[in-house]
C-alpha positions in Angstrom: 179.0 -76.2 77.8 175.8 -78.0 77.9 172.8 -76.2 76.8 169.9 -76.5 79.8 166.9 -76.1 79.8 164.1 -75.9 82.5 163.5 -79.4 83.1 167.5 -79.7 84.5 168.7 -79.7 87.3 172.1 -79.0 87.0 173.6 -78.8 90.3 171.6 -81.4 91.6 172.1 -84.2 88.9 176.1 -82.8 89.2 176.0 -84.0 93.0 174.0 -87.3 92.0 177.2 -87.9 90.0 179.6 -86.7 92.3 178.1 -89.7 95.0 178.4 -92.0 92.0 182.2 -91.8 91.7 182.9 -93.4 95.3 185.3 -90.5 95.7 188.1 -91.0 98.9 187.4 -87.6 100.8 190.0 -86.5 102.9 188.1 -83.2 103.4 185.1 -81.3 106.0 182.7 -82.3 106.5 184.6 -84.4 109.2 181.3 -86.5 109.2 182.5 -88.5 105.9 178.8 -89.1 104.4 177.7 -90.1 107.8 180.1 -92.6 109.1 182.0 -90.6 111.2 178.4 -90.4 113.7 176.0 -93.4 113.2 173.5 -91.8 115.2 173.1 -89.1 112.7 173.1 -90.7 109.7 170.7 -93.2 111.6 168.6 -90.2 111.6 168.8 -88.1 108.3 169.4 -91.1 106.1 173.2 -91.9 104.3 171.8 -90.6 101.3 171.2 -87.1 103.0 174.9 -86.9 104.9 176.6 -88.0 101.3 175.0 -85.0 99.5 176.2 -82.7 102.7 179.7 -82.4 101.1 181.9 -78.9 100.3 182.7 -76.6 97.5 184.6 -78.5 95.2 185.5 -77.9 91.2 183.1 -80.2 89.9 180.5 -78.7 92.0 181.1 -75.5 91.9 181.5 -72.5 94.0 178.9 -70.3 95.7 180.7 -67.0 96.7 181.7 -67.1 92.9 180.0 -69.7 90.6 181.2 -70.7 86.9 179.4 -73.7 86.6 176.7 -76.4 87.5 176.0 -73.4 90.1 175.3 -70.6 87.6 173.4 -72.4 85.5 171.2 -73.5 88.0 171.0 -69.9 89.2 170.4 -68.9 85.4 167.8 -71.0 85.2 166.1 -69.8 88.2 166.4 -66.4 86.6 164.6 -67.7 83.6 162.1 -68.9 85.7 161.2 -66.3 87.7 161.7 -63.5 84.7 164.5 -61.9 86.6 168.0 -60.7 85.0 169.9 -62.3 87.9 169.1 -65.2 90.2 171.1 -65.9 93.5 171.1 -68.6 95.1 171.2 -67.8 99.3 171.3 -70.7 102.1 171.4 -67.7 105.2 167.1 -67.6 104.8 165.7 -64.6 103.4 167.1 -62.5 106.0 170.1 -62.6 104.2 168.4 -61.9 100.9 166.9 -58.7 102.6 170.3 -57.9 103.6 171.5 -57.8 100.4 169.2 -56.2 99.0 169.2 -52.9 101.3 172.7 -52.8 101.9 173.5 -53.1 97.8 171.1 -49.6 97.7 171.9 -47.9 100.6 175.3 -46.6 101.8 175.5 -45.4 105.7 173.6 -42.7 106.1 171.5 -42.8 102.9 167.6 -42.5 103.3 165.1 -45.7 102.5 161.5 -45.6 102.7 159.8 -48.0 104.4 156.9 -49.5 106.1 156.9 -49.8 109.8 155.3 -53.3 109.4 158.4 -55.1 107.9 160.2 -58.1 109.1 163.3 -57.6 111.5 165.8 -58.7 109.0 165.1 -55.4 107.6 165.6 -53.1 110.5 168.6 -55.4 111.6 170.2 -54.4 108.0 169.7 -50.4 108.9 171.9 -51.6 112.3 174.4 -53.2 110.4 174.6 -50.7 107.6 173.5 -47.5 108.8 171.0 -46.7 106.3 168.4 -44.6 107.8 164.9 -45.2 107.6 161.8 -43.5 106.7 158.4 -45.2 108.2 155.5 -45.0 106.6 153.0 -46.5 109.1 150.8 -49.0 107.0 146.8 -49.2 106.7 144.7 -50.3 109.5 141.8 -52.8 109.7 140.0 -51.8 112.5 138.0 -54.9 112.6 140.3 -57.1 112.9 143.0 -55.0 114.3 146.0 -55.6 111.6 148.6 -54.1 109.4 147.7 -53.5 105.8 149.5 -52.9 102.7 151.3 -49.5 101.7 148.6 -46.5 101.0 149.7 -44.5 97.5 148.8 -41.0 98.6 151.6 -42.2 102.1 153.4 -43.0 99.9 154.2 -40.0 97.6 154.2 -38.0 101.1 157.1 -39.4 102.1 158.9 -38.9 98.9 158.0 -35.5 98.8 159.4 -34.7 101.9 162.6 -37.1 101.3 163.5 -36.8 97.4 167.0 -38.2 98.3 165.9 -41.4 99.5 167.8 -44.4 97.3 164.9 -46.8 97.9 161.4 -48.0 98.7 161.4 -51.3 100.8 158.2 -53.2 100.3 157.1 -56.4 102.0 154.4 -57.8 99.4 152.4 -60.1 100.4 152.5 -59.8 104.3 151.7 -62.2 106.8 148.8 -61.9 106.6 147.8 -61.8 102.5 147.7 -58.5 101.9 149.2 -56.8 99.0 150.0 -53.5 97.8 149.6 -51.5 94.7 153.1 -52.6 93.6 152.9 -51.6 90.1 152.0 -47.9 90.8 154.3 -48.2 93.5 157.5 -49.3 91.3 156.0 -46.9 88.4 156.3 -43.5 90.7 159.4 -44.8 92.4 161.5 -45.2 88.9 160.0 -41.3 88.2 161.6 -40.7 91.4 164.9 -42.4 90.9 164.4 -44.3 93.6 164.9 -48.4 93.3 162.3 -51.0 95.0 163.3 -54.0 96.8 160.3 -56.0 97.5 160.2 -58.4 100.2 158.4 -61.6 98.8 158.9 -64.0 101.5 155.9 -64.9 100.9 155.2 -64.8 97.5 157.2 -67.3 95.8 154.0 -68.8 94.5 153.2 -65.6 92.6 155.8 -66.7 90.0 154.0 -70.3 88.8 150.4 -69.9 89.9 147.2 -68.1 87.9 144.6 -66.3 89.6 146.8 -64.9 92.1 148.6 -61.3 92.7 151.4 -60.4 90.0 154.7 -61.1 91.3 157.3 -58.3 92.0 159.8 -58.8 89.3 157.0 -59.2 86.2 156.0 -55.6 87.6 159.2 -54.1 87.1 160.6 -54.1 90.8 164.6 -53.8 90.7 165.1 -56.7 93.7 163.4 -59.2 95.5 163.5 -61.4 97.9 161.9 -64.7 97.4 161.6 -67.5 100.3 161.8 -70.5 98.5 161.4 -73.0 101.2 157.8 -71.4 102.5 155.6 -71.9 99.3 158.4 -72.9 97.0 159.1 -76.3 98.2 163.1 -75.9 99.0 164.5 -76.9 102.4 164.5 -74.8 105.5 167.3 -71.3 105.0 167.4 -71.7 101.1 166.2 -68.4 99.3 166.6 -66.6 96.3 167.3 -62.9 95.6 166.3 -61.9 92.2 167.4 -58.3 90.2 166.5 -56.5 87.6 167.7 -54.8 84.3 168.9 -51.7 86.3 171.0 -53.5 89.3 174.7 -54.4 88.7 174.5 -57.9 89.8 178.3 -58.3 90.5 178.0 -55.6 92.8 175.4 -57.8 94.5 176.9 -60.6 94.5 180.1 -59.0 96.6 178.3 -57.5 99.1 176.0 -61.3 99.4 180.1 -62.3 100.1 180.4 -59.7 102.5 178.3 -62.2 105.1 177.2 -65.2 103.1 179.0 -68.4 104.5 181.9 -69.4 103.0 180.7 -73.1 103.5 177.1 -73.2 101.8 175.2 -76.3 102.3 174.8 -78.5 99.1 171.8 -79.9 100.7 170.0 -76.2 100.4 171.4 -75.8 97.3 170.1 -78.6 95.4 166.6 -78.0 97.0 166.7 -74.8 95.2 167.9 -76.5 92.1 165.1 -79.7 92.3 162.1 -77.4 93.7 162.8 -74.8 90.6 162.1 -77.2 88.2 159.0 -78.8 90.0 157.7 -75.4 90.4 158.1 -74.4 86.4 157.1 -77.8 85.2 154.1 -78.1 87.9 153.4 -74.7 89.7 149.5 -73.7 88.2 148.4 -77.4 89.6 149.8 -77.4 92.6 149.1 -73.9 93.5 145.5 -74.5 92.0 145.1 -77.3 94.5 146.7 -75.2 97.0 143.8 -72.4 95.9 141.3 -75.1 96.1 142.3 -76.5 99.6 142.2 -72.7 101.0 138.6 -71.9 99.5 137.1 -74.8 101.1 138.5 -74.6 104.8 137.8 -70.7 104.5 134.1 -71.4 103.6 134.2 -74.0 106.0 135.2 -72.1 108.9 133.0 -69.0 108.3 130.5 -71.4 108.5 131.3 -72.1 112.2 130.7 -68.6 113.0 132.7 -66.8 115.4 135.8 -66.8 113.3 136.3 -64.2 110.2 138.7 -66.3 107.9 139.3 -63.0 105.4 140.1 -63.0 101.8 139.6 -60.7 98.8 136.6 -59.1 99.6 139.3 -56.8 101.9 140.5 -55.2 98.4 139.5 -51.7 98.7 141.9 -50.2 95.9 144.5 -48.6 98.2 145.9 -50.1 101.2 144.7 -53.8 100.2 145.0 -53.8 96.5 145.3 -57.4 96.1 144.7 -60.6 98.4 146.7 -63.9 98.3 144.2 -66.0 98.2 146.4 -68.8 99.0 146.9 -67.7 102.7 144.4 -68.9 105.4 144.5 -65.9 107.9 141.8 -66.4 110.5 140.3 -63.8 113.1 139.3 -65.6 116.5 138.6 -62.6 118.7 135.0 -63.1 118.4 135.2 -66.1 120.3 137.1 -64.1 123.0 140.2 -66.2 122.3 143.7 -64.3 121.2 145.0 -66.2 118.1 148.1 -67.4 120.0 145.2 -69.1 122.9 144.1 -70.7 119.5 147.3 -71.6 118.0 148.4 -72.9 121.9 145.6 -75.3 121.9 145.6 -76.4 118.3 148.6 -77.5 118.6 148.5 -79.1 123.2 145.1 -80.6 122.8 144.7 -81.6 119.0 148.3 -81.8 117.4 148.0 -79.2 114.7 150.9 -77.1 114.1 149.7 -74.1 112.7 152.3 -71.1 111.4 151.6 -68.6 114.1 149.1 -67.1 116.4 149.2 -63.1 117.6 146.9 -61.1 119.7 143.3 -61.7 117.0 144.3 -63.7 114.4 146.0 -67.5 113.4 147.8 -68.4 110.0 147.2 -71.7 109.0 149.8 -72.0 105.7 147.9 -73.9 102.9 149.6 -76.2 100.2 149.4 -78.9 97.9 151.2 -81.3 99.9 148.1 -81.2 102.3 145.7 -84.0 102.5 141.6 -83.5 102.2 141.6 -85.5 106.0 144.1 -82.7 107.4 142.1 -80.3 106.2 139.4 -81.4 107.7 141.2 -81.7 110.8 141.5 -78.5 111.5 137.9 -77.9 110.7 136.5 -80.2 112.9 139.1 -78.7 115.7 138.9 -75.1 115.0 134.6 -76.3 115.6 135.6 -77.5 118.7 137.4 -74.9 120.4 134.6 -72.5 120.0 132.1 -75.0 121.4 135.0 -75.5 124.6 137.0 -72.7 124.8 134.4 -69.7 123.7 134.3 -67.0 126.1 133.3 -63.1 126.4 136.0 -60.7 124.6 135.5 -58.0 126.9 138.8 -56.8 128.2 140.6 -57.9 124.9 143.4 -55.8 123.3 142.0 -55.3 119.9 145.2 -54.3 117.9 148.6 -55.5 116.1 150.2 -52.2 115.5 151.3 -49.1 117.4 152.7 -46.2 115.3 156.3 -45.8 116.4 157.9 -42.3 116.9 161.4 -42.5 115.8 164.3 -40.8 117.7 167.1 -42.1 116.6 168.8 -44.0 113.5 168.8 -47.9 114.3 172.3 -47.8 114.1 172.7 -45.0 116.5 170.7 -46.0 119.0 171.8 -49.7 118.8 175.7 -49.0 119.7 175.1 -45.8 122.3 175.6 -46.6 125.7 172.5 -48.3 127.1 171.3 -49.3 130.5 168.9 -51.6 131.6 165.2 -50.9 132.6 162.2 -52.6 134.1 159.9 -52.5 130.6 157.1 -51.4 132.9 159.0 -48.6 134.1 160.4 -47.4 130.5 158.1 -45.1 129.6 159.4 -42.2 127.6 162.6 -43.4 126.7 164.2 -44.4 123.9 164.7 -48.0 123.0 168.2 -49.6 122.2 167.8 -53.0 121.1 164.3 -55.2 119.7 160.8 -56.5 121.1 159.0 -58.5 119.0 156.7 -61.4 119.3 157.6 -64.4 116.6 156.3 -65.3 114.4 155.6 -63.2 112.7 159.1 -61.6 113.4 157.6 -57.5 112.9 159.0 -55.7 115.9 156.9 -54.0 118.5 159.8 -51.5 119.1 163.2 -51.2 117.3 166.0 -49.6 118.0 165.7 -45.8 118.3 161.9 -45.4 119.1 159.9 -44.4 121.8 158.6 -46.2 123.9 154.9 -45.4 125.1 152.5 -46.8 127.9 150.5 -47.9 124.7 153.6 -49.8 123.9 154.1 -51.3 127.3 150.7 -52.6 127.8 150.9 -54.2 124.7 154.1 -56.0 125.7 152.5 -56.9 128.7 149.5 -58.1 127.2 151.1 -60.5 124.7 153.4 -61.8 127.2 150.2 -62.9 129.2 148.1 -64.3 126.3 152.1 -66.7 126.0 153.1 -64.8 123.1 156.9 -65.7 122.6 158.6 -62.5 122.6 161.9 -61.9 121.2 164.7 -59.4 121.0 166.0 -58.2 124.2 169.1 -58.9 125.8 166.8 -60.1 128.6 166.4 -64.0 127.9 162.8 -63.0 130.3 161.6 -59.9 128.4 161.3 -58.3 132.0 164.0 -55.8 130.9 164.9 -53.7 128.4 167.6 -52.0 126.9 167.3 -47.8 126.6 169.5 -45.2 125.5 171.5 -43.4 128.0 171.7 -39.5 127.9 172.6 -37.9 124.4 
């Protein structure tokens, strides 16, 4: 077998040979490399619809690679200093997924914070692991979640030494980091694995002068979203293990809901943005660094808006900034982010990553020119001078402490009825409510819900916050537990 190194790509120059052969298929996709529907391939391109093709021997297998596929994956483990690399086209949902659910059997204990992403809770519904919240830091200022507090922390471990794991998301939303390696240092005394959510880290790996990525630190998973600072297509992700993690085992419970018909298209993205990162990560994430500086100074400059960085780091709850991320407060203008992120994008055309109750994420990368950088200066300038208004009356907080009831899993499949979420005060809460992005959930399943928790609802919902979740398309209603 060839030897490869990190300037292959092996599944990807295996599928530009594949499309060399002028092969006859007589299998799916039904398309046939785009003449079966001229209007799509008028679209994507014939290039694009001939590289959408299915498992085959020379290509390999996802659900159990032997060739072009696992050495692409090997390399990817190379690359990111992991023992195991998987390639995943279900997003990093399904990365979380696997991740928890290769831990945690039903009923086993996993430490968490309440400030995750949904994919996480939804695994505790599918596989009845049972979390333990640890509610994260505050900024009162500007009213988010923070990173994961130590002394918290060891609380929770204390009073729960049979928990499998600690679930991390590092960095979140918003740039914030945790003390990971203290974090991974007293889990391992503990027994205890760490599965680090890195959606938003993949630039950790290839960049300098930025927070230390989860598997250099020691973590034993994470998961890595390759297409939202890596490059790779929309749905491709990576999940990454460590020394101590019996990758086979991973890889059958990844077949337990991966699709048996994984798009070559993701694949190769993985493959071809791998390589680009190893050979070319510090400059483009040093441009990427550069860009953010300069709008961030910019901005601050406007007054009125807080664009935050490192000078958050207080040693404990923010231990580390990502530098990288352009998180901007606007409620000193008397503006919710999503009002700014709604009018960035109807009155100016800029399509920013998300907007909540105080704050708006612009993502920052190299592929950015100077001129759209300047853009959303000028724009951001021009809002305040249009749009500025008194904040009195504005809801100045992301996160509620939940009080949990129930398991997820329990109170997802007991018999619910439907409720007025104005009226549902007290009760427990059978299904989701979140605004996304960014995808953390207001209530999950098994929690109570409060008249702090209402209002908030209610407030996002007016400021046009697009709410998600409920079995109600309207968010009017919601879903509680009947009497247990």
């Amino acid at each position: 077998m060839k030897k490869y190194t990190q300037k292959d790509a092996p599944l990807f120059n295996a599928l530009s040979e594949h499309n060399l052969n002028r092969i006859v298929h007589f299998d799916v996709p039904g398309h046939k490399g785009g003449r079966g529907n001229k209007e799509l391939t008028d679209f994507l391109g014939q290039a694009c619809l001939k590289a959408d093709v299915n498992s085959m021997k020379p290509l390999d297998n996802l659900c159990h690679p032997v060739s072009v596929i696992k050495e692409s994956q090997v390399l990817s483990a190379q690359a990111f200093k992991a023992n195991e690399a998987f390639f995943m086209v279900g997003g990093t949902t399904s990365s979380v997924q696997a991740m928890i659910m290769s831990c945690c059997f039903p009923g086993d204990k996993i430490i968490m914070p309440r400030n995750v992403h949904r994919s996480a809770i939804n695994t505790l519904v599918v596989c009845g692991a049972v979390p333990v919240y640890i509610n994260p830091g505050i900024n009162k200022q500007l009213g988010i979640s923070l990173g994961t507090s130590l002394s918290d922390l060891k609380d929770a471990i204390v009073e729960n030494p049979d928990a499998k794991a600690i679930f991390i998301n590092n960095p979140t939303y918003y740039g914030i980091c945790s003390n990971l390696k203290e974090i991974i240092s007293i889990a391992h005394k503990h027994d205890m694995k760490v599965l680090v959510d890195e959606a938003h880290g993949t630039h950790f790996y290839f960049g300098e002068d930025l927070p230390a990525p989860a598997m250099a630190l020691g973590a034993d998973m994470s998961a890595v979203s390759m297409h939202k600072t890596g490059g790779s297509l929309t749905q491709s992700s990576i999940l990454l293990t460590g020394d101590n993690i019996d990758a086979d085992y991973v890889r059958q419970i990844i077949n337990l809901s991966q699709t048996t018909s994984s798009s070559y298209l993701l694949l190769s993205s993985l493959d071809i943005a791998r390589k680009n990162l190893y050979l070319n990560g510090k400059e483009i994430f040093q441009k990427t660094l550069k860009f953010a500086q300069y709008a961030r100074d910019e901005i601050n400059q406007i007054g009125g808006y807080y664009a935050y960085s490192d000078e958050l780091i207080n040693g404990n709850d923010v231990y580390d900034f990502d530098k990288t991320k352009l998180s901007i407060y606007t409620r000193d203008i008397g503006l919710a982010g999503i009002e700014v992120y709604d009018i960035l994008r109807d009155e100016y055309n800029i399509q920013i990553e998300f907007g909540d109750i105080g704050n708006i994420l612009a993502i920052i990368s190299a592929g950015d020119k100077e001129q759209e950088i300047e853009r959303l200066i000028s724009a951001l300038s021009e809002i305040k001078r249009l749009y500025q208004k008194d904040k009195i009356g504005m809801l100045s907080y992301e996160y509620i402490n939940p009080e949990l009831i129930l398991s997820p899993q329990k109170a997802f499949y007991l018999n619910k009825k439907s409720v007025l979420i104005s009226q549902s005060a007290g009760k427990i809460c059978g299904e989701f409510v979140m605004s996304y992005p960014p995808g953390i959930p207001i209530l999950a399943p098994g929690e109570l819900i409060t008249e702090d928790i209402i209002n908030y609802i209610a407030y996002a919902k007016e400021k046009n916050c697009l709410m998600t979740g409920t079995r109600d398309m309207e968010v009017n209603y919601i879903c509680v537990v009947e009497d247990i």
